[in-house]
C-alpha positions in Angstrom: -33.2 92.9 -303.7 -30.4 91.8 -305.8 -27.8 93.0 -302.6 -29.9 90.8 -300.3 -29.4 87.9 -302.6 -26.0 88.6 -303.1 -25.9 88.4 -299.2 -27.3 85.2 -298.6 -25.2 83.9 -301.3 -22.1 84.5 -299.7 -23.5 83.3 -296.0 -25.1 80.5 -298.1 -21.2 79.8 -299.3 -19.7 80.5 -296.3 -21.9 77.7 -294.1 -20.8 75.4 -297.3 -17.1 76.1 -296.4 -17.7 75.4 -292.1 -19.4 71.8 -293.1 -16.4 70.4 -295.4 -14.4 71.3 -292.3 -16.4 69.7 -290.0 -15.9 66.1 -292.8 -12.2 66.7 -293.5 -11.4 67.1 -289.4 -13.2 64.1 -289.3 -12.2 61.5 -291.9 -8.2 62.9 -290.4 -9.2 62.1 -286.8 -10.5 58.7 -287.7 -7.2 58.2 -290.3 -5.2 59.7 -287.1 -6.7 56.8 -284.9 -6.7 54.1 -287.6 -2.8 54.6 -287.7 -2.5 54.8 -284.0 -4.4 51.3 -283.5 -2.3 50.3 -286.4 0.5 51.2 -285.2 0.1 49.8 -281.9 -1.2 46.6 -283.2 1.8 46.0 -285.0 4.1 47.0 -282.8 2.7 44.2 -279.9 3.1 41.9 -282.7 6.6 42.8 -283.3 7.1 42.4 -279.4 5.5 39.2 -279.1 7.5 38.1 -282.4 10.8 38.9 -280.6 9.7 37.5 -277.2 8.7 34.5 -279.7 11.9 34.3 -281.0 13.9 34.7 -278.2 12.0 31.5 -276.6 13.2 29.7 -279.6 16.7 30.9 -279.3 16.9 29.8 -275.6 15.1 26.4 -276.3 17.3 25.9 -279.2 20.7 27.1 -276.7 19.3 25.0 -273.8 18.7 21.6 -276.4 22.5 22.0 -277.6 23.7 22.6 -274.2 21.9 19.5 -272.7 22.8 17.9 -276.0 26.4 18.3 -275.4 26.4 17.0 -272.1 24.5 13.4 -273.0 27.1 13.5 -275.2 30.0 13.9 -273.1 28.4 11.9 -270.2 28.4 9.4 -273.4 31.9 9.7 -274.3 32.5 9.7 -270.2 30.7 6.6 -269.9 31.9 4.4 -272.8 35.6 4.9 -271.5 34.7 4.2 -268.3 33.0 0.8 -269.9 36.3 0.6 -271.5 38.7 0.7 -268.4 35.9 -1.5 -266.4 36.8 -4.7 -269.3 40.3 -3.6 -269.0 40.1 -4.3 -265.6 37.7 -7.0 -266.1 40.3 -8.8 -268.5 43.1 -8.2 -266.1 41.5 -9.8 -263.4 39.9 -12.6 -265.5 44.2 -13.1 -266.5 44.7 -13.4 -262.7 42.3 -15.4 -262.1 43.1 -18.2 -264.4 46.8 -18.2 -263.3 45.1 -18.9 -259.9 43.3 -21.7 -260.9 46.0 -22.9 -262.9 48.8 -23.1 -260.0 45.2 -24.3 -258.2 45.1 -27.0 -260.4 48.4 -28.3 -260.3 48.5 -28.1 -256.3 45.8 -30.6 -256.1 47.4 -32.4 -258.4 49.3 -35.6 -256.5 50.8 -33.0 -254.5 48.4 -31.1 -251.6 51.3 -29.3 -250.1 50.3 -25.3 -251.8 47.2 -26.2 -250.3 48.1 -27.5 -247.1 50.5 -24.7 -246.4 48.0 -21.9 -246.9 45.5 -23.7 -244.9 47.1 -25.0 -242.3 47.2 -21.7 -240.6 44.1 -21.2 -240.2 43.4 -24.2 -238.1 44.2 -24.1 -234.0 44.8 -26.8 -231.4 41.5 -26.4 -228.6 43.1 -27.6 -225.0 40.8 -27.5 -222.0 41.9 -28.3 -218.6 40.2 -32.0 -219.4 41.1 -32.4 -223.2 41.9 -31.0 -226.6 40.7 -31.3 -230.4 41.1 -29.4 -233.2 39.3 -25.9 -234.4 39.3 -23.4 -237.3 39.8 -20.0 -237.9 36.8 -18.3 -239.9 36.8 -14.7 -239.9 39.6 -11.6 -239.1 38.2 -11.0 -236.0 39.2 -14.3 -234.6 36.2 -16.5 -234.3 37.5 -19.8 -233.8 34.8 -23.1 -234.3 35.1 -26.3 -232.7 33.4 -29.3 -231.7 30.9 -28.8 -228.8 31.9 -31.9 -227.0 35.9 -30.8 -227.4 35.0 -27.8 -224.9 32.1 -29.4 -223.0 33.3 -29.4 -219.2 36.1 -27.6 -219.2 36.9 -24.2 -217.2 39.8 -23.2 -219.2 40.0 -22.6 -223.1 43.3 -22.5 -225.1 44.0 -21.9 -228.5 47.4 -23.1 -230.0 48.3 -21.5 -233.6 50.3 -22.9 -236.1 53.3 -20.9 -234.5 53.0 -22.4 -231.3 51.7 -19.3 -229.6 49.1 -20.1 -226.6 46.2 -17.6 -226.9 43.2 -17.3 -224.7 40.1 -18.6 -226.1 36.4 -17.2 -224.8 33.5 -19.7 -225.5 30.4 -17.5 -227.3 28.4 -20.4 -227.6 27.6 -24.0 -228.3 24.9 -26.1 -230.1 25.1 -29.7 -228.5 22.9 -31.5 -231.5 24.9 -30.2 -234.1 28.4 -30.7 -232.0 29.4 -26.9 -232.7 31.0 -24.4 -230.3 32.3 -20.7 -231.5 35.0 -19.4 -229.5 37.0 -16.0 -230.0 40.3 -15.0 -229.8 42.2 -12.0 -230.7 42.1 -10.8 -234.1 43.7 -12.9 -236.8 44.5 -12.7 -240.5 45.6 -16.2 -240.7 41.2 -17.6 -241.4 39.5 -20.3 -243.5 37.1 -18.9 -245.8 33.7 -21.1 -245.4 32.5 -22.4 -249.0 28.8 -23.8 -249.7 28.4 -27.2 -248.7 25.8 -27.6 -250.4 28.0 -27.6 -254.0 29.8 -30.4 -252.6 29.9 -33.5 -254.9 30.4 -37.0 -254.8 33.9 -37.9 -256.2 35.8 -34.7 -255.1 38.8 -34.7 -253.5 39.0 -33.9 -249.7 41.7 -33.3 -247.0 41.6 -33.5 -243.4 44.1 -31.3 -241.1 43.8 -31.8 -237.4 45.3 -32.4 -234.0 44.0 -35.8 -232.8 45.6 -37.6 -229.6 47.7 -34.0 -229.7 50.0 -34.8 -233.1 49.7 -31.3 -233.9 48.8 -30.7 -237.7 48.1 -34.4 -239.6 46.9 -34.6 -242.8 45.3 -37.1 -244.2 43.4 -37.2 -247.7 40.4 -38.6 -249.3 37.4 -37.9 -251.7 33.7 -37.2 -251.0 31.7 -40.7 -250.4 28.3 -39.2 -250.0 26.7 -36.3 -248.9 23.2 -35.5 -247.2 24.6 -38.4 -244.7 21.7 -38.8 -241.9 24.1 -38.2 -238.4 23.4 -39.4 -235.0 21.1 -36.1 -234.3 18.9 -36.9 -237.1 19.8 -34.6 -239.3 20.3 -35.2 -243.3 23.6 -32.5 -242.9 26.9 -34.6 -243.1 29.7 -35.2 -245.5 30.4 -38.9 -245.9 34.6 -38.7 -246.7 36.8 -42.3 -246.6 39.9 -39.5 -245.6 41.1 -41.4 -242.5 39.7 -39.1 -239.7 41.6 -40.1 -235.7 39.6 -39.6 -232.4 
C-alpha cells in the first residue's frame, strides 16, 4: 500500500510538472507576440515619422527655393523699374528740349516749322489743273481736294525737290472734297493731329501751291471751329490765314 502511494505521488508530481509547462510556453508565446506587434507597431511609426519628416524637409527646401526666386524676380524687377524711370527721365529731358526749341519756332519766326513741314506737302497737276496735297503716311498716301483731281485722266505729284512722281487716285468723297492718292514710298509725311483739340486763338499756317506759286505761306490763328460748310456738315476750321484759289 504504501509503494502504491508512493507511486501515484510521483505520477501525481510528475502531471504537476507537464501543466506549468503547458502556462510558461504560453505566457512566452503571448510575450513572444506582444514584442512582435510591438515591435512592428513601432517600427511603422518610425517609418511614417521619417516619411513625415522628409515631407517637411522637402516642403521647407521647396518654400526657400520658391522664396529665393520671388526674391530675385523682386530684385530683377525693381532694377528693371529703375532703368524704365532712367529712361523715362531721359526721354522726359528730350522731350522738353523739343518743346522748348518748339516754342521758340512759333515764336515770330515759323521758319523751324515751315522747313520740316514743307516737305511733306506736294503740288497735284492733272491734265486740266493743279492744287495742293499732303503727305500722310510712309507708304506714300498723298490727300487732296476732290474737286483738284475731279476730271482729269492724268495725276502728278511734284515734291518739294522738284521731282515729278506718278500719282494713282484710291478714291474720292465729293461732299467732303477729299481724294487719297498714292505714290511711291516716302519718308518726307505730315503726321495728322486731332482736330477735335483744336482751339479758338491758336496760331495756324497755311502752305500751298495756289495759281502754281509753288510753296506760299501764309499765317493766321483759329477763328472758329465746328464751322457748318457748304455740305452741311458742322466739320470745318474757321482760320483768317489768307487762303488763294
Amino acid at each position: 500500500m504504501v509503494k502504491n502511494n508512493f507511486d501515484q505521488e510521483v505520477v501525481h508530481h510528475v502531471e504537476l510538472k507537464k501543466h506549468h509547462k503547458i502556462v510558461i510556453g504560453s505566457f512566452t508565446t503571448i510575450v513572444i507576440i506582444y514584442m512582435i506587434v510591438t515591435a512592428i507597431l513601432l517600427n511603422g511609426i518610425i517609418v511614417k515619422q521619417s516619411v513625415n519628416n522628409k515631407e517637411v524637409t522637402d516642403k521647407l527646401n521647396n518654400f526657400e527655393a520658391n522664396t529665393q526666386n520671388k526674391i530675385n524676380e523682386l530684385t530683377d524687377n525693381l532694377m528693371n523699374t529703375k532703368k524704365d524711370l532712367t529712361s523715362l527721365n531721359t526721354q522726359i529731358g528730350t522731350i522738353d528740349k523739343e518743346f522748348t526749341t518748339l516754342k521758340a519756332s512759333a515764336g515770330d519766326d515759323f521758319s523751324g516749322i515751315i522747313e520740316s513741314s514743307v516737305k511733306g506737302v506736294v503740288t497735284i497737276r492733272t491734265d486740266i489743273g493743279q492744287g495742293t496735297g499732303f503727305i500722310v503716311n510712309k507708304e506714300g498716301y498723298v490727300v487732296t481736294n476732290a474737286h483738284v483731281v475731279s476730271g482729269g485722266n492724268i495725276v502728278k505729284a511734284i515734291d518739294y525737290q522738284q521731282n515729278i512722281i506718278d500719282a494713282e487716285l484710291i478714291g474720292y468723297d465729293n461732299d467732303l472734297d477729299i481724294a487719297l492718292l498714292k505714290i511711291p514710298s516716302e519718308q518726307n509725311f505730315l503726321e495728322l493731329a486731332d482736330s477735335n483739340k483744336a482751339q479758338v486763338g491758336e496760331k495756324v499756317i497755311a502752305i500751298g501751291n495756289p495759281l502754281g506759286l509753288q510753296f506760299s505761306v501764309s499765317q493766321g490763328i483759329i477763328s472758329g471751329i465746328h464751322r457748318i460748310g457748304p455740305n452741311g456738315l458742322t466739320a470745318y476750321i474757321q482760320t483768317d490765314a489768307a487762303l488763294n484759289p
